[in-house]
N, C-alpha and C positions, 0 to 999 in steps of 0.2 A: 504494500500500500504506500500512495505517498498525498501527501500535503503540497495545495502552491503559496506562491508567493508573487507578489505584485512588485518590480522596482517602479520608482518614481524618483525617474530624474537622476540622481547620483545616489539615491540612500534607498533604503529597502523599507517599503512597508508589506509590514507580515500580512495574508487576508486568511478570512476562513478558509477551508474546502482541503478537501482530498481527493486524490486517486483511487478508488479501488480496483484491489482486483480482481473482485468477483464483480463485476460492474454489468450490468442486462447490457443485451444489440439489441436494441426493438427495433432497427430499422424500417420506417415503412415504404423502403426505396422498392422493394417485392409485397408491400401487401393493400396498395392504395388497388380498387378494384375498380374494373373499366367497366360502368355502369350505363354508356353510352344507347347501347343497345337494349335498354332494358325499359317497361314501358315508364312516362315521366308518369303517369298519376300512381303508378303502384308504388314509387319510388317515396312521392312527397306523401303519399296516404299513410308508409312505414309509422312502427309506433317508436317517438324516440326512448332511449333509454333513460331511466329513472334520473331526472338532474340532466338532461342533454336536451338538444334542439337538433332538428333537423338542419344543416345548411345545404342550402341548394349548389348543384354546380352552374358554371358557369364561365366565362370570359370576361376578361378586365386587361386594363394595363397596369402593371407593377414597375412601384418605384415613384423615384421625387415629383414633388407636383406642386413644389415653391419655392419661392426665394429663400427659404430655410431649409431647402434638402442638401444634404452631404453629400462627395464625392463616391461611397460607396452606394448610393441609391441610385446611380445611373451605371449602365442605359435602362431608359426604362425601355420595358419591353412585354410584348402580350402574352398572355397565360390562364391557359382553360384547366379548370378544376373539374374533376366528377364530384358530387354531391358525398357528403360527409357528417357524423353527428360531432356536437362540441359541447363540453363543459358549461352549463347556462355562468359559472361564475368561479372565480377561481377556486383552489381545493383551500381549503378549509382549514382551522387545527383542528376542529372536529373529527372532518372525514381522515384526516393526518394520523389523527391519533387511534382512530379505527384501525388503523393499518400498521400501524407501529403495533399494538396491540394485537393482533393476530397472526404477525410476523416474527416480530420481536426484533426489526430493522433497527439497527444504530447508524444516525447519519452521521455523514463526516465530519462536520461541524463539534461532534460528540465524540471526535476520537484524537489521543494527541498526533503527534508532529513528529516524520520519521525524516530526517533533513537529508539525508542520505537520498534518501530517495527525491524528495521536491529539489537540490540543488539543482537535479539534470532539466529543472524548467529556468532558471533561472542564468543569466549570462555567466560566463564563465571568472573565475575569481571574486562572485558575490559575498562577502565574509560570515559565516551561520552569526543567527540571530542567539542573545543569550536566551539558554535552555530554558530559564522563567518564562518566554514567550512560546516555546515548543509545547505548550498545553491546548490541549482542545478550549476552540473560543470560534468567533466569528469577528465579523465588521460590523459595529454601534455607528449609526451617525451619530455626528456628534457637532453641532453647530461653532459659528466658528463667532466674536464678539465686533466684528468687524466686515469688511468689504478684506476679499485675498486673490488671488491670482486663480483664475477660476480652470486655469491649464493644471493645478497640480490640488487634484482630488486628494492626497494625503491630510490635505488641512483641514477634511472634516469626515474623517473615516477614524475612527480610533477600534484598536486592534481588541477585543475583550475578551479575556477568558471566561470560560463559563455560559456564556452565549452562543444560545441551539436555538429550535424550535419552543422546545419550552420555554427557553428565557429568553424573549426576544429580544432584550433592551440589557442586559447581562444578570449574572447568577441570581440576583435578588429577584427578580422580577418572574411574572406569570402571565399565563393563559389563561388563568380560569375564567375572567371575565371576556374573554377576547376567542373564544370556540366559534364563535361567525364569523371573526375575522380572517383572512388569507392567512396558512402559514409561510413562515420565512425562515431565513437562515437555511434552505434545502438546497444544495449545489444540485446541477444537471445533471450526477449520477444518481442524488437523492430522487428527484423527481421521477426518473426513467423507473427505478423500482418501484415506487408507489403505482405508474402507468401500467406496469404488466403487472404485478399483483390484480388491481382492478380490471383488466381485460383491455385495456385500452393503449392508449400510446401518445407521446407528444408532438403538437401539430407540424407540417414547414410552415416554413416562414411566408412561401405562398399561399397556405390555405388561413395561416393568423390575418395577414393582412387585407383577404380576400372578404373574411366572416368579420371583420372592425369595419368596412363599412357599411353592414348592416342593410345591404341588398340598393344602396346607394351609386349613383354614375362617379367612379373618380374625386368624392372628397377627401376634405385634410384630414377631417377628425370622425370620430366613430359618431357623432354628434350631426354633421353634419360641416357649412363653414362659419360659422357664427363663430366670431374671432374669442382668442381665448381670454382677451377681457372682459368677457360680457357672458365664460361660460363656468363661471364660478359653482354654480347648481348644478354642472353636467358630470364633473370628475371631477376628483380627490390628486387636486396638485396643489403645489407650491404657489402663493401667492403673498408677493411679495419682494424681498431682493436677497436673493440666495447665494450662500448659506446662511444669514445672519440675523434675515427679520422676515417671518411667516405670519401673515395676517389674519391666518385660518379663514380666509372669507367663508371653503366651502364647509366649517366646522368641523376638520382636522387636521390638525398637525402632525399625525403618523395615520396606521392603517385606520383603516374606515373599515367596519361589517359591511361584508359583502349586500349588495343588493340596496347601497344607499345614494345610489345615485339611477337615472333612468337609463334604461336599457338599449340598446339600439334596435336597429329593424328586427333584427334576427332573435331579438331577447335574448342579447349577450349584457351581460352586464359589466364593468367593469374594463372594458376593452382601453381604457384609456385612464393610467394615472393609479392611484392605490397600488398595486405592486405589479415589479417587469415580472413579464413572465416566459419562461422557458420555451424555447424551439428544438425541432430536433436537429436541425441546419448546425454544421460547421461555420464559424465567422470567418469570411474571406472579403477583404477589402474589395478583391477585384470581381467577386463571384457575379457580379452581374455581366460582367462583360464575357461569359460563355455564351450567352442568349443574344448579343450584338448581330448577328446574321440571321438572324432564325423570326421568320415573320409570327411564331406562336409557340411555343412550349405549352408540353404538356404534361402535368400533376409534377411538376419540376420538385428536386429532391434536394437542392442547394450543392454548394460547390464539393468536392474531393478532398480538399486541402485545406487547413488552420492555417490564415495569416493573419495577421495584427502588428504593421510596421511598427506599431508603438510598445507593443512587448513581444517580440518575433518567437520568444523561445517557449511562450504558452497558449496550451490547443484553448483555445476556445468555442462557445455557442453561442448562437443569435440569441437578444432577448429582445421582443418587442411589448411595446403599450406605455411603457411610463413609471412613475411611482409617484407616490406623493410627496416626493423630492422633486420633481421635475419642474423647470420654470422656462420663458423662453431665453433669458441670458445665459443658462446654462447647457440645457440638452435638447428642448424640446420634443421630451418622448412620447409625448399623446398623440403625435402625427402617427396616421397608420403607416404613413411610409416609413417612418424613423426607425432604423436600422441601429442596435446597440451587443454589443458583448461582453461578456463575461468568462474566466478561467469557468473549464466544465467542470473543476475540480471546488470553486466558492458560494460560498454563501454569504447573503448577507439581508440588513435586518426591511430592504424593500423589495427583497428577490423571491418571488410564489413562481407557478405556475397553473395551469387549467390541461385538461387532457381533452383529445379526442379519438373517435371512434370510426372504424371501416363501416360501410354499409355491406 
């Protein structure tokens, strides 16, 4: 097993997450099913599964679609899905802890730090971190008393021991009252466990983006385009000047229970802001420019290859939707185009996921 680690800049910040080795392939690059052929009303009559929605398939163009999309968000390019069921909202600590509980799963976040093994992510001559920091913890935001450099996310990430899913906010702290709410702290091995235990799997990145807007032509947000000053009611983001003054407009300043903001076409809830949520897609900067010649892909599986010019020597996963960290001076992740990653190996305390289902 191993532990990663995040450098920034010249100094090492520790983050949660592991490697394991017994880690599931759910791959759904062989198990998305070509439904083409099969009649549409029988398809949308299907009964969805207990907490899912049917989503339709379909054709759209994927990728940036404003003056705030990133260079990994192009080219955009067309992409027809077959019809798929999804998570009305993300998983839960409830249904989380159903599964921990039947399992008897320990996530990474809850195990310590084999350095041995996470150096091979980390540039070459990175110095180990002292052993007091080798203990199982995760990433606390941690706000910061001022305006900081908003290039170097160490200034408001602090490293905690003791902080899982149980303790979202570190050792003292609880779930009891927070069982509606998304859990967190589950790195993308965590999640892919929890997906095939329940029978399911976690989405691409094409079929996330596809089901946030909510059976809509090409908008920015799951919402629609009603700019995000004026969408305070719609999602659980950041408002305000981030990190350092959150004005709770939408009445929170961490997670929100699920299902407290409205839904979109599809009776997704959540699709934007309250916590990123895991993909099955490897992060690659350039992974859209496979699909540059190709007037349509289809049920596309993301790219082959883990790049992140910004830390080259760890695999990462697409996370899309946002958290309620997110603000426009900083990331803008409630855009359904907006492309983000994370080590597959971290956790931290805005990172959930939702799963979805073959037909």
């Amino acid at each position: 097993m191993m532990k990663s680690s995040i450098v920034v800049g010249a100094g090492l910040l520790l983050l949660s997450g592991w490697l394991t080795s017994c880690s599931s392939s759910n791959n759904p690059s062989n198990s998305i099913e070509d439904v083409e052929d099969q009649d549409a009303s029988s398809v949308m009559n299907s009964k969805s599964p207990d907490g899912m929605v049917l989503i339709p398939g379909g054709e759209f163009t994927m990728g940036g679609k404003s003056d705030q999309a990133y260079e990994d968000e192009f080219p955009r390019h067309g992409v027809k899905l077959s019809p798929f069921y999804m998570d009305i909202t993300e998983v839960t600590n409830k249904q989380f802890k159903e599964f921990v509980e039947a399992t008897g799963y320990v996530t990474i976040a809850e195990q310590d730090i084999d350095w041995e093994e996470i150096k091979k992510q980390v540039p070459p001559g990175t110095p180990k971190p002292a052993d007091s920091l080798l203990k199982a913890g995760s990433l606390v935001f941690a706000g910061t008393d001022g305006p900081v450099d908003l290039n170097n996310y160490a200034q408001w990430w602090a490293w905690t021991i003791g902080a899982d899913w149980k303790h979202p906010e570190g050792p003292e702290s609880s779930i009891e009252e927070k069982m509606n709410h998304p859990v967190v702290h589950v790195a993308w091995e965590d999640a892919q466990a929890y997906a095939k235990w329940a029978g399911k799997r976690l989405p691409t990145e094409a079929e996330w983006e596809w089901a946030a807007m909510g059976g809509r032509d090409d908008v920015k947000y799951p919402w629609g385009n009603t700019s995000i000053e004026e969408a305070s009611d719609k999602a659980n983001f950041w408002q305000g000047k981030f990190p350092y003054q959150n004005y709770a407009l939408d009445g929170y300043e961490g997670s929100a229970p699920v299902k407290s903001f409205p839904a979109n076409g599809y009776g997704l809830y959540d699709m934007a802001g309250n916590v990123w949520e895991w993909c099955e897609d490897k992060y690659d900067l350039a992974a859209y420019e496979q699909y540059a010649n190709q007037e349509q892909v289809k049920n596309p599986q993301g790219s082959q290859n883990y790049y992140d010019p910004r830390e080259p020597y760890t695999p990462k996963h697409v996370i899309r939707g946002g958290s309620f960290l997110c603000n426009d001076s900083y990331c803008s992740g409630y855009r359904v185009a907006r492309r983000m990653s994370s080590s597959k190996d971290s956790g931290f305390n805005h990172t959930g996921f939702r799963c979805v289902k073959d037909l």
